[in-house]
C-alpha positions as CSV (number, residue, x, y, z in Angstrom):
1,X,0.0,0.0,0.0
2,X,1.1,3.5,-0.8
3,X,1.1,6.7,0.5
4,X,-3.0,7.6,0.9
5,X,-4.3,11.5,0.1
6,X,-7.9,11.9,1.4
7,X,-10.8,13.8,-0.1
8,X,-12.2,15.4,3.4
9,X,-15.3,17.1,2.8
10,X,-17.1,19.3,5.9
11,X,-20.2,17.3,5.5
12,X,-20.0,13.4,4.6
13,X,-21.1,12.5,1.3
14,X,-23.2,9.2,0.5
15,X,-22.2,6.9,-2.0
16,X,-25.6,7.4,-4.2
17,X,-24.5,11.0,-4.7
18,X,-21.2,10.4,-5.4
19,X,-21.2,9.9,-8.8
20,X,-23.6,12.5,-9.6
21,X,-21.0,15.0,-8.0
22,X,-18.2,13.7,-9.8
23,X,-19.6,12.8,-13.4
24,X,-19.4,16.8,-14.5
25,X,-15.9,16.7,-13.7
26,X,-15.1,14.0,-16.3
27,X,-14.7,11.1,-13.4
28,X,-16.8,7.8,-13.3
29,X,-17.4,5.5,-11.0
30,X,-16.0,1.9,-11.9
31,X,-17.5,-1.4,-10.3
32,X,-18.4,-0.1,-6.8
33,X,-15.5,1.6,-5.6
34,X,-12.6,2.3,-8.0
35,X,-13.1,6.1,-9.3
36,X,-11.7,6.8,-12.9
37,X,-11.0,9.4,-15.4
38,X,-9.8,8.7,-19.1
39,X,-6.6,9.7,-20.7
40,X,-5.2,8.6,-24.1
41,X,-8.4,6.6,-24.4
42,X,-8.0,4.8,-21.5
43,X,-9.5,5.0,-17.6
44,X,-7.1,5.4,-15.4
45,X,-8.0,4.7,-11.4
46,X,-7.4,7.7,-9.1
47,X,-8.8,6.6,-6.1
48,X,-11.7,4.6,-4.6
49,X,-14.4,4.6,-2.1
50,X,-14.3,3.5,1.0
51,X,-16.3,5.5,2.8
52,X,-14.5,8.2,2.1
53,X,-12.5,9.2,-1.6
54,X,-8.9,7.7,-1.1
55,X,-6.2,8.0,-3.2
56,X,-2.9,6.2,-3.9
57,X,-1.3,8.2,-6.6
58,X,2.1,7.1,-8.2
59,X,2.5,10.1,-10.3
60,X,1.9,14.1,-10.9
61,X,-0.9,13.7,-12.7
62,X,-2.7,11.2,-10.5
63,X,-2.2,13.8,-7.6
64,X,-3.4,16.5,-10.1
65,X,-6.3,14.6,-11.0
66,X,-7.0,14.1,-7.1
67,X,-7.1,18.1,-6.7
68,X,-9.3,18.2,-9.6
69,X,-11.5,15.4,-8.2
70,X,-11.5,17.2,-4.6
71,X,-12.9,20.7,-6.0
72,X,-15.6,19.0,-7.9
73,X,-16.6,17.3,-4.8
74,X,-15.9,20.8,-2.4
75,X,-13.5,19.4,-0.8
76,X,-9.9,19.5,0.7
77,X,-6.7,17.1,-0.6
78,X,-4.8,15.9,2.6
79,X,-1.8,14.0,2.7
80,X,-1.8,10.7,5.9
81,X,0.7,13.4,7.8
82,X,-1.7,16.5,7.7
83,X,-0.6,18.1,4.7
84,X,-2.6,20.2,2.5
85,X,-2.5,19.7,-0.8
86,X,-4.1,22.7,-3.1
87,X,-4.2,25.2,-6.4
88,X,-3.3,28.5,-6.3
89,X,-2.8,31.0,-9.9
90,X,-2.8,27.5,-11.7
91,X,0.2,25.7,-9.7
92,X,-0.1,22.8,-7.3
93,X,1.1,23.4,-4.1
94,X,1.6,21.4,-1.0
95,X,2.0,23.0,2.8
96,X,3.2,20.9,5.5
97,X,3.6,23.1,8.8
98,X,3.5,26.2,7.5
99,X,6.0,25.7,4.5
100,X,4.6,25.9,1.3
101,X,6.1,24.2,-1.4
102,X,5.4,24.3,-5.5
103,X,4.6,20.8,-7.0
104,X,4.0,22.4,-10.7
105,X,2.1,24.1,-13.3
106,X,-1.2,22.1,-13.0
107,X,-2.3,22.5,-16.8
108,X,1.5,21.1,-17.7
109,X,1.4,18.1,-15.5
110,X,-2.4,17.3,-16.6
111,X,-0.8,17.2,-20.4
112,X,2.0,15.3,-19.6
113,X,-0.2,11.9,-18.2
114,X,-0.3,9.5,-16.0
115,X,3.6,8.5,-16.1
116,X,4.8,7.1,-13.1
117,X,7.1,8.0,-10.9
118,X,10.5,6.6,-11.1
119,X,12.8,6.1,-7.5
C-alpha cells in the first residue's frame, strides 16, 4: 500500500450522490469503488471509495487529477501526515507546517499523463 491522500469534505457524502458529484468533472465511478477518469483513451484509477475518496497516486498527474476530483466534490486534498495539498494562480502546491512548497504548473502536469514515478 502506498502513501493515501484523502478527499475530506465538511459534511460526509453518500455513495448514491457520489457519482452524480463527480460525473461533470469528467470522473466515473468503476464497479463499486474504484473512481476513474480517461486519458489517451484509456481510464485510469485515481482513487476509490471507502467510505470516504482515497487515493494512492504514483504520479503528478494522479495527484493533479486528485485536486481536480477534490474541487468537484468541495473538498480538501490531505496528505496521511496532515498536509494540504491545493491550487493556487494555476500551480499545485503542497503545505506541510506552515511551508509551502510548488509541485508544478497544474495545466502542464495534466498534459503530460499518468507517467509514473520513477525512484
Amino acid at each position: 500500500m502506498g502513501y493515501e491522500l484523502r478527499v475530506v469534505r465538511e459534511s460526509p457524502l453518500a455513495f448514491a450522490d457520489l457519482a452524480k458529484a463527480i460525473a461533470p468533472a469528467g470522473f466515473e465511478l468503476r464497479g463499486s469503488d474504484e473512481i476513474v477518469i480517461g486519458h489517451d483513451g484509456r481510464a485510469h484509477q485515481v482513487a476509490r471509495w471507502t467510505g470516504a475518496v482515497v487515493g494512492e497516486p504514483g504520479s503528478d498527474w494522479q495527484v493533479a487529477q486528485l485536486l481536480r476530483l477534490s474541487a468537484a466534490l468541495g473538498a480538501r486534498l490531505v496528505g496521511e501526515d496532515g498536509e494540504v495539498y491545493r491550487l493556487r494562480d494555476g500551480v499545485m502546491e503542497v503545505e506541510t507546517g506552515g511551508s509551502v512548497a510548488e509541485l508544478g504548473k497544474f495545466e502542464a502536469i495534466i498534459d503530460a499523463g499518468p507517467a509514473a514515478w520513477t525512484p
